[in-house]
ZAMARGU-4260 file (C-alpha; in steps of 0.2 Angstrom, whole numbers, plus 5000, padded with zeros to 4 digits):
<rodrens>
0) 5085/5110/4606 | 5093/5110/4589 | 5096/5091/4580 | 5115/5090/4587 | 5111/5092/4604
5) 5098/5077/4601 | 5110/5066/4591 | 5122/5069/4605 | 5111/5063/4620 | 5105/5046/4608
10) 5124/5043/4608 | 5127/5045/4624 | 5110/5035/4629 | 5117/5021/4617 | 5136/5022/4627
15) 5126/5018/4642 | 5131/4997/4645 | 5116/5000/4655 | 5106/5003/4645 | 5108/4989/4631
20) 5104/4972/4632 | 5115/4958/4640 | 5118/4954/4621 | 5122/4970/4615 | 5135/4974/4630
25) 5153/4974/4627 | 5164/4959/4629 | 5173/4972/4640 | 5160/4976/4653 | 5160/4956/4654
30) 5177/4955/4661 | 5173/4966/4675 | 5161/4953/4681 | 5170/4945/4698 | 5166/4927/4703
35) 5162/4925/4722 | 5164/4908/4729 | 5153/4903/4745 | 5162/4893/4757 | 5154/4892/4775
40) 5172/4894/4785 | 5170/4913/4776 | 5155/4917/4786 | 5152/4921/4807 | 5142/4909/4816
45) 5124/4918/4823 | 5121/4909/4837 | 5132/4899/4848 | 5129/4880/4847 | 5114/4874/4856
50) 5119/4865/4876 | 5118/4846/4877 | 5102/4842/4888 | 5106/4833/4902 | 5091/4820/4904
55) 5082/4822/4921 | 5067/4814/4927 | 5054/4826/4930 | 5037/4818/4935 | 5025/4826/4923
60) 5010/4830/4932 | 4993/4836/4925 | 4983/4852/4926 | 4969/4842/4935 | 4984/4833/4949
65) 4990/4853/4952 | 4973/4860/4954 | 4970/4847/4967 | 4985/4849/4976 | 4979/4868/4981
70) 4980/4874/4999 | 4964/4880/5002 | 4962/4891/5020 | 4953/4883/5033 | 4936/4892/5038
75) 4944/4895/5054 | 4959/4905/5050 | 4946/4914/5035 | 4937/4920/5050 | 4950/4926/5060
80) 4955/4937/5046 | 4937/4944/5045 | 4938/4949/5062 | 4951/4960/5065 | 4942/4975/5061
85) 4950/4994/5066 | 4936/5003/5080 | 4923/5010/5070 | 4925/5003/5054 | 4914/4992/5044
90) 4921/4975/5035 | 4908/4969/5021 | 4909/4953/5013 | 4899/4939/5003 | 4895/4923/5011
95) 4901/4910/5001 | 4886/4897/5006 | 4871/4912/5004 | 4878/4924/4994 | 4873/4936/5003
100) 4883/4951/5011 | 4889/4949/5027 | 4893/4965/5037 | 4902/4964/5053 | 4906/4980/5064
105) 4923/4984/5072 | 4922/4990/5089 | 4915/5006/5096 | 4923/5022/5094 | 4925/5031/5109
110) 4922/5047/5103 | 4904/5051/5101 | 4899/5062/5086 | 4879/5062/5089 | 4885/5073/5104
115) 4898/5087/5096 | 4894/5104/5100 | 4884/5112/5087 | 4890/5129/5081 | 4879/5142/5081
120) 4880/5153/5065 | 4883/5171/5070 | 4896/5163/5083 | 4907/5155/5067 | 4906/5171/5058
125) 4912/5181/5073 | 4926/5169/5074 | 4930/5173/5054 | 4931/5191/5058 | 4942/5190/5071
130) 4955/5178/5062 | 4953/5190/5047 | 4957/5205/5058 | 4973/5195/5066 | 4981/5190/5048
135) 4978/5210/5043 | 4988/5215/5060 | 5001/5201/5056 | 5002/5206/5037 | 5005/5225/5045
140) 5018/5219/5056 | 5027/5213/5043 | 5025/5225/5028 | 5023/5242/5039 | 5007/5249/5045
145) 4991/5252/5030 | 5001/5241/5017 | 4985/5226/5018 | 4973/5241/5012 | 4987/5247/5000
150) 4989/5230/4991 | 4973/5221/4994 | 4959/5238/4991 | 4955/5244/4976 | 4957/5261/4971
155) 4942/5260/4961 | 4929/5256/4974 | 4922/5265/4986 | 4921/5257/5002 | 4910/5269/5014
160) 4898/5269/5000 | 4885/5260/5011 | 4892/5269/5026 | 4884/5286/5018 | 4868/5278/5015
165) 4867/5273/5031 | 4870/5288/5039 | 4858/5300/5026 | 4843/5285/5028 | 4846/5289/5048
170) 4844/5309/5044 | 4829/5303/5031 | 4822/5296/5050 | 4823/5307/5061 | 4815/5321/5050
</rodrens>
């Protein structure tokens, strides 16, 4: 930056009424300076006027006169509540007197489970295999005959693997 291109920006800084202080300033800038007069009709209300109370007579009572004042349930209608319990269920609660828990039983189901038929195990699994072989006939039904195998199988694996070794341990037998 050469010394003209400096002298120029300090006059231009020094041009800046800004920049100089209130004493230094031009008696021009001081003109522009605009008086505002504050008068409260100018300016909106924020908030409506506050309502006039009405005076009423309230009795003002206490913390200690409400707590007193509390329905409390009788015994009776406590224990009516307890007792209507659904057949077969089992309704716990603390004594109030004891602390202690308290469990009362609803009524006997009708339907004994000690007594349900126990399922043999080769029984249930036969019962899988037939619901397997009734959801591959229905899947055929709908798709078209061997379309189960075709999604479902892998081309990869060989599925009569285990068939051949049992028919070569069978010819390893009988030799």
């Amino acid at each position: 930056m050469n010394q003209k291109e400096r002298n120029s920006k300090d006059s231009e800084k020094s041009n800046n009424p800004f920049k100089k202080s209130p004493s230094m300033r031009d008696e021009k800038s001081e003109s522009y300076k605009k008086e505002y007069s504050l008068v409260e009709s100018d300016f909106p209300t924020l908030a409506p006027e506050p309502l006039k109370k009405k005076e009423s007579k309230i009795e003002s009572i206490t913390f200690v006169e409400k707590v007193k004042t509390v329905n409390k349930p009788d015994s009776e209608a406590e224990a009516d509540k307890r007792n209507i319990i659904k057949p077969g269920w089992v309704s716990l609660h603390q004594d109030p007197q004891t602390r202690r828990i308290v469990w009362t039983y609803g009524a006997e189901t009708s339907k004994d489970f000690a007594k349900e038929k126990e399922y043999d195990p080769v029984s249930v699994l036969n019962a899988l295999v037939e619901t397997h072989k009734k959801q591959i006939a229905y899947y055929d039904m709908l798709w078209g005959e061997g379309a189960y195998e075709q999604h479902y199988r892998s081309p990869y694996h060989d599925y009569e693997y285990f068939e051949r070794l049992d028919e070569l341990e069978e010819e390893m037998d009988e030799k």
